[in-house]
PALOLO-574754 format. One record per atom (N, C-alpha, C, O): residue in one letter; x, y, z. Coordinates in steps of 0.1 Angstrom, whole numbers, plus 2048, in hexadecimal, padded with zeros to 3 digits. Layout:
N
AXYZ/...
***
This chain:
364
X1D8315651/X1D931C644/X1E631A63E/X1F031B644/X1E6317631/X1F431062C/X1F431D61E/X1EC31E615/X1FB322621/X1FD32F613/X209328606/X21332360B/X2073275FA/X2163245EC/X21D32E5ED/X2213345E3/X2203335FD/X22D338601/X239336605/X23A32B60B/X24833E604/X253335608/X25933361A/X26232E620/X24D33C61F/X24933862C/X23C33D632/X23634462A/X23633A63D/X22933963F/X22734464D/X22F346656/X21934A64C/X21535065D/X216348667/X21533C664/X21734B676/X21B359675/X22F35B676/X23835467C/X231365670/X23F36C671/X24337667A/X23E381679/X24C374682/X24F38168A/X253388685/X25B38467D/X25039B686/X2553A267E/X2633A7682/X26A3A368B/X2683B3678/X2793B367D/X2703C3684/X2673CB682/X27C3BE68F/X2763CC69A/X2843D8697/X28C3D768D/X2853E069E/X28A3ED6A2/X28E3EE6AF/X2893EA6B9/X29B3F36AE/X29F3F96BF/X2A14086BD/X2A740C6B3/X29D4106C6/X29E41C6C7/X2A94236CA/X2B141F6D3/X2A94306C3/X2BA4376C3/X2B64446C1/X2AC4496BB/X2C244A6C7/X2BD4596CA/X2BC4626BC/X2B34696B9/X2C745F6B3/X2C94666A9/X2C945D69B/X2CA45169B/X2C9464692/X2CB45F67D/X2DA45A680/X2E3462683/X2DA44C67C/X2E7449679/X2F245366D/X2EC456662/X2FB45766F/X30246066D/X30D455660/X31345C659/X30F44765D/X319445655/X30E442648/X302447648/X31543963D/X311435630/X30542C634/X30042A63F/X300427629/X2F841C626/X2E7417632/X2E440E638/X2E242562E/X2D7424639/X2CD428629/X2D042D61E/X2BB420630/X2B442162B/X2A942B636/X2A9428642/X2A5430633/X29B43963C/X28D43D63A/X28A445632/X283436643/X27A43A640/X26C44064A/X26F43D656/X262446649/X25944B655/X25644065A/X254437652/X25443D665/X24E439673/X23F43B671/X239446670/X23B430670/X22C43466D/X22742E67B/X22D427683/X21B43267D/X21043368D/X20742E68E/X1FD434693/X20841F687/X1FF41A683/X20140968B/X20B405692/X1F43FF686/X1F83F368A/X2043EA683/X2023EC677/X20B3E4684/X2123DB681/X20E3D0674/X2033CB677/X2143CC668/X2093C8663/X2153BF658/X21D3C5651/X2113AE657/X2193AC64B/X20C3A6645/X2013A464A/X2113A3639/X20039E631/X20D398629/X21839D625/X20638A628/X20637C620/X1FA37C613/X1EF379616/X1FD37D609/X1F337A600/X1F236B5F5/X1FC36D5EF/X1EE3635F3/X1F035B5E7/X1E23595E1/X1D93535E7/X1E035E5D7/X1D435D5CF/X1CA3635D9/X1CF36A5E1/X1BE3605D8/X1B536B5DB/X1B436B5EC/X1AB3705F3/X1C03635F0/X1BF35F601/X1CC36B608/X1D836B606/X1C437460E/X1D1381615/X1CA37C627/X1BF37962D/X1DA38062A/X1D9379635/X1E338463F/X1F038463E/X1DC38C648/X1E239D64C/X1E839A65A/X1E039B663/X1F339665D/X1FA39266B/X1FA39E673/X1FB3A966D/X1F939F67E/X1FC3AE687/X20C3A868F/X21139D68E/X2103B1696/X2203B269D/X2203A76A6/X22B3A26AA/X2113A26A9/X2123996B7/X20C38F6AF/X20038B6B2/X2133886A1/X20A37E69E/X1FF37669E/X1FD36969D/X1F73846A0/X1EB38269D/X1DE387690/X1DE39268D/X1D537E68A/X1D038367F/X1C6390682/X1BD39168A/X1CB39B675/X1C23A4678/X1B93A866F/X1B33B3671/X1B73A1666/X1AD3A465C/X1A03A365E/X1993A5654/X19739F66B/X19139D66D/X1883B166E/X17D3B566B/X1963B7675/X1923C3678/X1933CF66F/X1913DB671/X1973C7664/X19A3D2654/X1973CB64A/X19D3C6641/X1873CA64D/X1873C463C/X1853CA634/X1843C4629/X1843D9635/X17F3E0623/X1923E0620/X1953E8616/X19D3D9627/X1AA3DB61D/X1AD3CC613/X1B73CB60B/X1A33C2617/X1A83B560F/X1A73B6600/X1B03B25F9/X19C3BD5FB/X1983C35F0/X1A63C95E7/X1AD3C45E0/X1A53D45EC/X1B43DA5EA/X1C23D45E9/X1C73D55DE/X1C83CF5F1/X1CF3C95F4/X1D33BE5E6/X1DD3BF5DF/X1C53B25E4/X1C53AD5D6/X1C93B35CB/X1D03AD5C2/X1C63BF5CB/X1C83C95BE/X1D53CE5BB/X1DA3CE5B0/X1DB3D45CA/X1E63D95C9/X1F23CE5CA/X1FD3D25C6/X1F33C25CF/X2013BB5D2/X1FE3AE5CA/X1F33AB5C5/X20E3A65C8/X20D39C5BF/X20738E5C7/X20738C5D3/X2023875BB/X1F737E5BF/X1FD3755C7/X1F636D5CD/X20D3745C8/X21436C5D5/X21D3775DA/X22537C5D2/X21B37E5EB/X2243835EA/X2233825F9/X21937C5FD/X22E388606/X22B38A613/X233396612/X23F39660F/X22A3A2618/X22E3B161B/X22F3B662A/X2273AF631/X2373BF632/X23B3C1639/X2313CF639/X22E3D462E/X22C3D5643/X2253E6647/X21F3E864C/X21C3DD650/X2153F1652/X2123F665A/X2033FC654/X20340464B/X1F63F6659/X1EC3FD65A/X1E7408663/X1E840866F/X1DD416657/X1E141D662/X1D2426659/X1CC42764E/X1D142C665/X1C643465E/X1C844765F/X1CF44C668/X1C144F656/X1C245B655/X1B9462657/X1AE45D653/X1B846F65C/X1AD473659/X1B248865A/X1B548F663/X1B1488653/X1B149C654/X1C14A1651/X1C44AC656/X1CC496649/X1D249D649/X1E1494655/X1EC497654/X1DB48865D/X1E1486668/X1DF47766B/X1D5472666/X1E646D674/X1E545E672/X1D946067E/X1DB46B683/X1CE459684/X1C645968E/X1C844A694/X1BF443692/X1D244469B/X1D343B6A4/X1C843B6AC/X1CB4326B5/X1BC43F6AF/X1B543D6B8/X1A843A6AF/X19E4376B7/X1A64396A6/X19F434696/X1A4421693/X19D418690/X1B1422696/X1B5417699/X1AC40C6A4/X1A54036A1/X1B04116AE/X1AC40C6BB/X1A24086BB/X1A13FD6C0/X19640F6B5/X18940D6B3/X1823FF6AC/X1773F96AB/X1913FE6A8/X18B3F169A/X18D3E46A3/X1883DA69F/X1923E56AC/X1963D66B4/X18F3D26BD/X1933D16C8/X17D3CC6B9/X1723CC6BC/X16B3BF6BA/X1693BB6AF/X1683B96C3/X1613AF6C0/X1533AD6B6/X14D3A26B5/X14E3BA6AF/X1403BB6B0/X1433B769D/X14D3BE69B/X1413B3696/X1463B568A/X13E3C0682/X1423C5678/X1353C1687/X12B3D067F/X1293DC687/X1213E5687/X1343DB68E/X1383E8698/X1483E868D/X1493F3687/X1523E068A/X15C3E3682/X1583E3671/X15F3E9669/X14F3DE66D/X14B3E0664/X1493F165D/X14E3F6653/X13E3F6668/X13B401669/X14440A668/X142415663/X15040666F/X157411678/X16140D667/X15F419663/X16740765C/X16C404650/X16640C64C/X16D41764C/X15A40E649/X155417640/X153429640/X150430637/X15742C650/X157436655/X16343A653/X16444664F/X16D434655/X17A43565A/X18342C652/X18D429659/X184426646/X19142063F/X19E420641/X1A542A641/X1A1415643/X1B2414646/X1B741663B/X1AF418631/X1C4416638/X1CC413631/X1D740D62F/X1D940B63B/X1DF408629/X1EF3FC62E/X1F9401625/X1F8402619/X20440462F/X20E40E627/X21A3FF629/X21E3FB634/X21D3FB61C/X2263F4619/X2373FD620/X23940961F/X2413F4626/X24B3F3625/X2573EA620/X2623EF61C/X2533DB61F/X25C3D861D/X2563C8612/X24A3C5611/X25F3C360E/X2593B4604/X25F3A860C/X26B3A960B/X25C39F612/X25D394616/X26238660F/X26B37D612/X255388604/X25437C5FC/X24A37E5F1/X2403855F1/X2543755E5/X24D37D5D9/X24D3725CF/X25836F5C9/X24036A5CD/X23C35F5C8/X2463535CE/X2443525DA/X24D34C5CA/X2533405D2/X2613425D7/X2693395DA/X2653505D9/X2723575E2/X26D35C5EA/X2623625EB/X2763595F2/X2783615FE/X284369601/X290365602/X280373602/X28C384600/X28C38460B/X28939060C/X28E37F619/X28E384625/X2A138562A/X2A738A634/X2A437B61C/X2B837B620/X2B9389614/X2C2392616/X2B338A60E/X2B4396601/X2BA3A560D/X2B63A7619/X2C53AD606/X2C53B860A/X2BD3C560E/X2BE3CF606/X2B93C5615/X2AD3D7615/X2AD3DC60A/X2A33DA603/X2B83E3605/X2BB3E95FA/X2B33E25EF/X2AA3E95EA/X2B53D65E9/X2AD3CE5DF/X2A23C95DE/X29B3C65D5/X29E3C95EE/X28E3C45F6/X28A3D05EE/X2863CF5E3/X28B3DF5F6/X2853E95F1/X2843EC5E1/X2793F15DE/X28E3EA5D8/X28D3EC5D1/X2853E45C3/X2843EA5B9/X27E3D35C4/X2773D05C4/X26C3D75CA/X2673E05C2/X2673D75D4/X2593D75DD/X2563E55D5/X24A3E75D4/X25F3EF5CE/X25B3FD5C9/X2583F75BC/X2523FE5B4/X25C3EA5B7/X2573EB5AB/X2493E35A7/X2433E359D/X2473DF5B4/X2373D95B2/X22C3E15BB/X2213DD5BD/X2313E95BE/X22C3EF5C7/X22A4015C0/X2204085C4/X2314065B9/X22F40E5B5/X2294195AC/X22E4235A8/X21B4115A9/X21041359E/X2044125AF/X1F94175B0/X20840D5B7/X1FE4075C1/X1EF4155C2/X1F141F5BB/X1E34145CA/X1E041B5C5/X1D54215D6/X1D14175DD/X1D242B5DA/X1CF4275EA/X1C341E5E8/X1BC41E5DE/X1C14195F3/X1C5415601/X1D0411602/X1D441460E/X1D740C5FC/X1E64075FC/X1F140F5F6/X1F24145EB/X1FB40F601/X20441A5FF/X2134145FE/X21540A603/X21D41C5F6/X23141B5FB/X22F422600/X22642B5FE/X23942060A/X23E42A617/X24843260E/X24C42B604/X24B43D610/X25644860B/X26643F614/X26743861E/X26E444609/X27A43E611/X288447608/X28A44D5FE/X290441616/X29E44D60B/X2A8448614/X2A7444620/X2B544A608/X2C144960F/X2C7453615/X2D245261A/X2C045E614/X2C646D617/X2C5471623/X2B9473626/X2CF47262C/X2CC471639/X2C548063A/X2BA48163E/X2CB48C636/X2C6499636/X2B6496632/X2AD49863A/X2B4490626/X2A2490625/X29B488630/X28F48B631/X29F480638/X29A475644/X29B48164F/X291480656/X2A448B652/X2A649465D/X29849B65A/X28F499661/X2984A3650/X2874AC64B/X27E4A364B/X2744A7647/X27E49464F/X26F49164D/X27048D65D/X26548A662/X27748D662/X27748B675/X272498678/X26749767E/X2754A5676/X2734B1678/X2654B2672/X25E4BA679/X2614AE669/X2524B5664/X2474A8665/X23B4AA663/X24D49A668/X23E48F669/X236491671/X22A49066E/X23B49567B/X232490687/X22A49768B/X227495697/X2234A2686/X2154A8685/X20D4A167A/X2024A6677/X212496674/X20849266F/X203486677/X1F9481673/X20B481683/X20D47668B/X21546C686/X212460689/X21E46E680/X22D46667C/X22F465686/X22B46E68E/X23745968D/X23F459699/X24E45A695/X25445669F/X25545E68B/X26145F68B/X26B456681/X265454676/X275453682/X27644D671/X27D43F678/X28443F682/X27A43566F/X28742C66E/X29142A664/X28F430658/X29B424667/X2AA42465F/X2AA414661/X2A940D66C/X2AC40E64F/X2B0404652/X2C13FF648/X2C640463F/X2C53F564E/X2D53F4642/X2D13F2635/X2C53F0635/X2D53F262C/X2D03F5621/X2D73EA61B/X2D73EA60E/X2E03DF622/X2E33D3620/X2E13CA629/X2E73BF629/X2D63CC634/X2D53C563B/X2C93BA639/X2C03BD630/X2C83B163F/X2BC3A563A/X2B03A7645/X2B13AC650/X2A43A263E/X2993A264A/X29D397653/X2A238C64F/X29B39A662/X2A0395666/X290393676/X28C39B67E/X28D389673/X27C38967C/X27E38568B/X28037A690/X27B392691/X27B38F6A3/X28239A6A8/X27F3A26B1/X28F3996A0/X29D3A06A4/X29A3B16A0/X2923B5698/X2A33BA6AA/X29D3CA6A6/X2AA3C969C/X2B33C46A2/X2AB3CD691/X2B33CD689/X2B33DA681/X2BD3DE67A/X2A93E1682/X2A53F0683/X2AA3F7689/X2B03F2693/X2AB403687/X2AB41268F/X2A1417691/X29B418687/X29C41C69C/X28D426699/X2904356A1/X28F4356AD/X29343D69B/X29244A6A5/X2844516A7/X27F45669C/X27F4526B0/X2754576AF/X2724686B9/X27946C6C2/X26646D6B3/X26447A6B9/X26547C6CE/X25B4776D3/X26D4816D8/X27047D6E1/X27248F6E8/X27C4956E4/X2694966F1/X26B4A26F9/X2644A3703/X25A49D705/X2694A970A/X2614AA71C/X2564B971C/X2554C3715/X24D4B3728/X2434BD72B/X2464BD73A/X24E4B673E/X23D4C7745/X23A4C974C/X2314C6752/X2274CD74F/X2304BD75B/X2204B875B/X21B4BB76C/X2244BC775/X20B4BC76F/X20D4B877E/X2074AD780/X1FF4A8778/X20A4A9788/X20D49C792/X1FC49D798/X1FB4A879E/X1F2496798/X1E849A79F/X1E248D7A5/X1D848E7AB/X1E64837A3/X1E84747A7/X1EB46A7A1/X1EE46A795/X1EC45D7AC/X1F54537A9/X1E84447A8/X1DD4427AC/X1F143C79F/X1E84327A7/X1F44277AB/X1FF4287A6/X1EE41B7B5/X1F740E7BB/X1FA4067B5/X1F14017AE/X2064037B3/X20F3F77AE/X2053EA7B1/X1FF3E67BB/X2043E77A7/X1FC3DA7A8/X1F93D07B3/X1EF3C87B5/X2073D47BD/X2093C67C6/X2003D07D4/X2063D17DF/X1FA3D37D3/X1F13DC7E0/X1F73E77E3/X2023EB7E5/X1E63EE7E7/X1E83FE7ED/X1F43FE7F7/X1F73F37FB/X1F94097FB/X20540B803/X211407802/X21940C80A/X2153FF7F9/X2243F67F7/X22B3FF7EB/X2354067EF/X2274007DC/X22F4097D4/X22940B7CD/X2204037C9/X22B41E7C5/X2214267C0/X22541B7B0/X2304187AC/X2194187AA/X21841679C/X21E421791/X22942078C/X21542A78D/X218434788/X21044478C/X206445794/X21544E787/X21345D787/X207460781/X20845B776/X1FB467783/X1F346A77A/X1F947B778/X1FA482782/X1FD47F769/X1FA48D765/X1EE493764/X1E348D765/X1F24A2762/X1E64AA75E/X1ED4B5755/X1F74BC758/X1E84B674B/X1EA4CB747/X1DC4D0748/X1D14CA74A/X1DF4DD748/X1D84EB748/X1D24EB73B/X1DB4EA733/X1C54EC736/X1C64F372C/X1C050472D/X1C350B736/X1B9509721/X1BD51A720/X1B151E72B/X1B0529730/X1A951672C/X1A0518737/X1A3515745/X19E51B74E/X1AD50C746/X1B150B755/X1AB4FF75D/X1AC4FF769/X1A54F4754/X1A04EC755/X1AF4E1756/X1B74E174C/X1B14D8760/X1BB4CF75E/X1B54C2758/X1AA4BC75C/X1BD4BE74F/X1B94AF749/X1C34AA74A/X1CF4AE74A/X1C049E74A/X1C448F74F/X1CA48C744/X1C348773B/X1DA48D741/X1E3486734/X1E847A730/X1EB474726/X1E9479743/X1F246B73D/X1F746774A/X1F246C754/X20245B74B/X20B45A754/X219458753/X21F458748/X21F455761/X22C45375E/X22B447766/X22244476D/X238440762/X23A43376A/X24542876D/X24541D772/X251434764/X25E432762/X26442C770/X27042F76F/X263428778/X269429783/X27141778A/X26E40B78B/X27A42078D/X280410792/X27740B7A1/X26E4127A5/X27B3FE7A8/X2733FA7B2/X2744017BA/X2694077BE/X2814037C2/X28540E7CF/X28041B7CB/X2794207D4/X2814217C3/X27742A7C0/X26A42A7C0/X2654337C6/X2614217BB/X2554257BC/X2534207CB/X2484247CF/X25A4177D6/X25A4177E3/X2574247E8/X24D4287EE/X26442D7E4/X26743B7EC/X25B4477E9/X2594517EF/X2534427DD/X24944C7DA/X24244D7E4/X2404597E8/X23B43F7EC/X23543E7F3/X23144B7FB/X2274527FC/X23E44B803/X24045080C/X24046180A/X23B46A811/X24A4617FC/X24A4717F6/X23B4767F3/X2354817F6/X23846D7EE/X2294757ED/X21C4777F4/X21147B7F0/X221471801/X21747080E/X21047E811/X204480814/X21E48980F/X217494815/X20B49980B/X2014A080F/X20E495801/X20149B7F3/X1F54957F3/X1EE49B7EB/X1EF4897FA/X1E44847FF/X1E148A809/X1D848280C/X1E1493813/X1DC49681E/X1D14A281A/X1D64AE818/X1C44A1818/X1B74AA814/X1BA4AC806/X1BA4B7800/X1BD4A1800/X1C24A27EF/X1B84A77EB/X1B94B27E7/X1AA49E7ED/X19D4A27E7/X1974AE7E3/X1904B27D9/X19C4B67F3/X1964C27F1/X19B4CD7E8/X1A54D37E9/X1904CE7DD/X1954DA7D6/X19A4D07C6/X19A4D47BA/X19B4C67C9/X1A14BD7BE/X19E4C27B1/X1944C97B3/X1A14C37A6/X19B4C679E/X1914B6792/X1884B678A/X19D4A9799/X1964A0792/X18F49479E/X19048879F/X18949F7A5/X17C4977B1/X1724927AD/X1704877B2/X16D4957A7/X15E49579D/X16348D790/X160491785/X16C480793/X16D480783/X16247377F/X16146F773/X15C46D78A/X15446678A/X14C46A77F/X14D464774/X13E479784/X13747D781/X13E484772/X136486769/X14D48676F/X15048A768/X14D480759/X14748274F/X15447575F/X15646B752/X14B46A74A/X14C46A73E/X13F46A750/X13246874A/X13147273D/X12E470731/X13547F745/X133487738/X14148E730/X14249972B/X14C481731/X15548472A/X15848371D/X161488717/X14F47B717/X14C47B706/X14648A703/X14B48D6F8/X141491706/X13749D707/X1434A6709/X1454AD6FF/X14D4A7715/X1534B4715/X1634AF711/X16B4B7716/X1674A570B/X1734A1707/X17D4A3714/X1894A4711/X17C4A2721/X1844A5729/X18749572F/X17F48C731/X197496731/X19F486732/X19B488742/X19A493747/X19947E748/X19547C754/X1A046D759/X1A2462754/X1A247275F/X1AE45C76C/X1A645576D/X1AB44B767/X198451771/X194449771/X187440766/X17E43976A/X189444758/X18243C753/X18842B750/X193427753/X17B423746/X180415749/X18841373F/X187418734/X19340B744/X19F408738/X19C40372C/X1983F772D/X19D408722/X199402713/X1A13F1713/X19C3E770E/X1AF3F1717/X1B73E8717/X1AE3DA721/X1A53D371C/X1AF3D972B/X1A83D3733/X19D3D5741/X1A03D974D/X1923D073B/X1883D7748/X1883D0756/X17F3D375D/X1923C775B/X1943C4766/X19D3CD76B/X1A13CA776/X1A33D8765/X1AE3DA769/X1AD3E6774/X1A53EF772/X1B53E477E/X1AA3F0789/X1B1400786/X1BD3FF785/X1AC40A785/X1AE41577F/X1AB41F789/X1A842A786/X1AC41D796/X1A642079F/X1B242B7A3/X1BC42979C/X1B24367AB/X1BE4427A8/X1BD4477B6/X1B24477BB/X1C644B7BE/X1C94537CA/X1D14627C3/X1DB4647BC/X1C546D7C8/X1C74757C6/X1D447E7CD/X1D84797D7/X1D74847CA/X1E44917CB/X1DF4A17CF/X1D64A67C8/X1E44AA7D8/X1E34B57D4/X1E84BA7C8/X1F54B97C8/X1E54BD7C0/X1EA4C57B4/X1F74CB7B7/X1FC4CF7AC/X1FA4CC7BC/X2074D37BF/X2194D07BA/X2204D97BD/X21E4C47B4/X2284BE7B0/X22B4C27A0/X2214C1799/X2334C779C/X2394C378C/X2434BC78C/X24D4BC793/X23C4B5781/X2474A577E/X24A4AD76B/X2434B3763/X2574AA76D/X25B4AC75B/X25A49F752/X262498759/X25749A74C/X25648C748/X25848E733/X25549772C/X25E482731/X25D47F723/X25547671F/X25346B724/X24F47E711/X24747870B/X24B4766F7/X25047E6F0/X2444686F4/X24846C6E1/X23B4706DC/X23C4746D1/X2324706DF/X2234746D7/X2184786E0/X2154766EC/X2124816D7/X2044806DE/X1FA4886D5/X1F84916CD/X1F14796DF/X1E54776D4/X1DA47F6DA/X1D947C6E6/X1D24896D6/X1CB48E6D6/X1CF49C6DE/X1D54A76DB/X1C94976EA/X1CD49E6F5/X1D34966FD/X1D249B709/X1D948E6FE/X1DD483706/X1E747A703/X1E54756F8/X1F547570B/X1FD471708/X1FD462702/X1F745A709/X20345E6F8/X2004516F1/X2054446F8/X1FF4396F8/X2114476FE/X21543D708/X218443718/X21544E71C/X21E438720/X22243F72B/X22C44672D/X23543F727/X232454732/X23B45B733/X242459738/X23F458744/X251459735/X260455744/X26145D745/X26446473C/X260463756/X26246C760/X27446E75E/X27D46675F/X27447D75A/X28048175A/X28648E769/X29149276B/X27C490770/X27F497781/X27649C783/X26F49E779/X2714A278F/X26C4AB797/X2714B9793/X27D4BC795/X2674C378E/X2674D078D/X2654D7799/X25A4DC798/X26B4DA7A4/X2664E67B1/X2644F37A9/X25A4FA7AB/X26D4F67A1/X26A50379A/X260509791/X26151478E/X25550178E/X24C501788/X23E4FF791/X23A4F779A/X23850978D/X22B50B790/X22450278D/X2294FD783/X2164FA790/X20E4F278E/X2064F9780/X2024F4775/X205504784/X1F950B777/X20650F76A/X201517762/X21050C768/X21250E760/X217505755/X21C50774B/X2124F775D/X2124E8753/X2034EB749/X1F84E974D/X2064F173E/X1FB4F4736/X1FE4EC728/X2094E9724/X1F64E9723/X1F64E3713/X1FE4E870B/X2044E2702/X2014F970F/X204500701/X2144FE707/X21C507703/X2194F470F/X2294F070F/X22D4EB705/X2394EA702/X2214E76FE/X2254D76F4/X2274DA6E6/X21E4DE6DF/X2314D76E4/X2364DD6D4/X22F4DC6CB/X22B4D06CA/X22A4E66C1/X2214E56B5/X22A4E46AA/X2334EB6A8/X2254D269E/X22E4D3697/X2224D2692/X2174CF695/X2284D8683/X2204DE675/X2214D266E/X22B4CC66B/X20F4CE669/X20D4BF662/X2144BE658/X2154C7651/X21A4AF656/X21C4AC64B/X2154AA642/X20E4A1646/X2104AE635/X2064AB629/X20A49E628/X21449B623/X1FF49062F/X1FF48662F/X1F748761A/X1F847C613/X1F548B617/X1EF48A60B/X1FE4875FE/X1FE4825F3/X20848D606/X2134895F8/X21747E5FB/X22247C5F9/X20E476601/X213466602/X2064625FD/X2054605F2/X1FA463608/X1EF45D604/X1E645F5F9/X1DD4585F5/X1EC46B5F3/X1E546D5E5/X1E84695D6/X1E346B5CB/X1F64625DF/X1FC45B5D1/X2094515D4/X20F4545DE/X20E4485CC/X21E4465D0/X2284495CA/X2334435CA/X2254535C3/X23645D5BA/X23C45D5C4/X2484625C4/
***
């Protein structure tokens, strides 16, 4: 595919390294963290061409946005953002997920049900320039001028030099499922591969128990893989959240051994014994169960050695989706002081949604 652009797919995009806090001096651009796929789009005349983070094409799996897309950006241009879909108020990453399907009228379907959207951030290239040595500051300030009539499905991302307005939108996104904001120099150049970003993102610990592990890849008995969690919810029902798996090698060696005593009649009494019989009817009662089959890869053995219930692990997490944690959690210690029954859901901080509508309803 040869595009009458002043460079061609695929492009590595400019990444992010993570930092605890909002840069504190001059010359920062700031904007939400969106929780969506990765996404640059190449257009020249009626040929749009939608790159994902791992330089791969994804238009196959969004086609009700090529349409759009035409409408909204210039007839040569390459954009930088993030597809992502909405629903009730909130981003749904797992709406996402859905679409990366081999079936094409299983994604077709699932378009029409469920519409993405592509929230522009940044301008690349714009008819036979290439702005990627261009300053942030002038990138952006272009990309707002062709971009700012745009109309949805296609979105500008909100952005500010005000570090106080970037602090209120860290504090109030992420009930809408923002993951947190980035900061970029506001003289700095795109720069593809390299993290040249800041990303702070949403980061707090819970209480979880420990109710099994499964084996480090290299065989049973040698070193624990990772932790399976659980919380409580208001019924007293434990569900399966997530894991942890932070652990150096001599550590998960020593687990071995630490956690020998909590396999002895684990079973009995278990609360996730039956998750066999469970999984079947876990579409039906929404309850997270350890052993279903990995959406990621179905060779992958998912197989779990149970735990007495009895351990609290404190662990950090940045999101969570549903009922269930979005990534894996780094184990921050062992709770002795904590009760098993009192790792319950309602630990987990309630943040009040963002009105995703004063973006998606317009781009003032």
């Amino acid at each position: 595919m040869a595009l009458r652009l002043p460079f061609q797919p695929p492009l590595e995009p400019m990444l992010a390294k993570a930092v605890d806090e909002l840069p504190t001096d001059d010359g920062w651009l700031f904007e939400p963290k969106w929780d969506g796929f990765r996404a640059l789009v190449f257009r020249d005349g009626d040929e749009v061409y939608t790159q994902s983070r791992d330089l791969k094409p994804l238009d196959r799996y969004f086609p009700e946005l090529a349409a759009p897309l035409r409408a909204a950006i210039p007839e040569r241009c390459v954009l930088d953002g993030e597809v992502v879909i909405s629903h009730d108020g909130a981003l749904d990453f797992e709406a996402l997920l859905l679409r990366i399907h081999p079936a094409e009228s299983r994604v077709r379907m699932l378009a029409e049900a469920s519409p993405a959207s592509f929230v522009a951030w940044d301008l690349l290239a714009l008819g036979a320039e290439d702005l990627r040595a261009v300053p942030q500051g002038e990138r952006r300030a272009r990309l707002e001028a062709i971009l700012g009539a745009a109309e949805p499905p296609v979105h500008l991302t909100p952005a500010t030099r005000d570090r106080a307005t970037a602090a209120d939108w860290f504090r109030r996104f992420e009930g809408a499922g923002l993951d947190g904001v980035i900061a970029k120099r506001l003289d700095g150049s795109y720069q593809p591969g390299k993290r040249a970003m800041l990303k702070i993102k949403h980061q707090r610990t819970v209480d979880c128990v420990v109710a099994g592990f499964r084996w480090h890849k290299n065989g049973p008995g040698t070193h624990v893989g990772s932790l399976l969690l659980g919380l409580f919810d208001g019924e007293g029902t434990l569900h399966h959240v997530g894991i942890t798996s932070s652990f150096t090698w001599d550590r998960r060696a020593a687990l071995v051994e630490e956690l020998a005593p909590l396999r002895e009649n684990a079973l009995d009494g278990h609360p996730w014994s039956g998750w066999a019989e469970w999984a079947a009817a876990q579409e039906a009662s929404g309850q997270r169960v350890p052993g279903a089959t990995s959406r990621w890869n179905r060779g992958k053995d998912l197989s779990w050695e149970p735990l007495r219930a009895e351990r609290v692990a404190e662990v950090a997490y940045d999101h969570l989706q549903g009922t269930r944690f979005r990534h894996a959690t780094t184990f921050k210690r062992w709770r002795p002081d904590k009760p098993p029954e009192a790792c319950r859901y309602d630990q987990l901080e309630e943040t009040a949604p963002f009105e995703l509508a004063r973006i998606f309803g317009g781009n003032g």
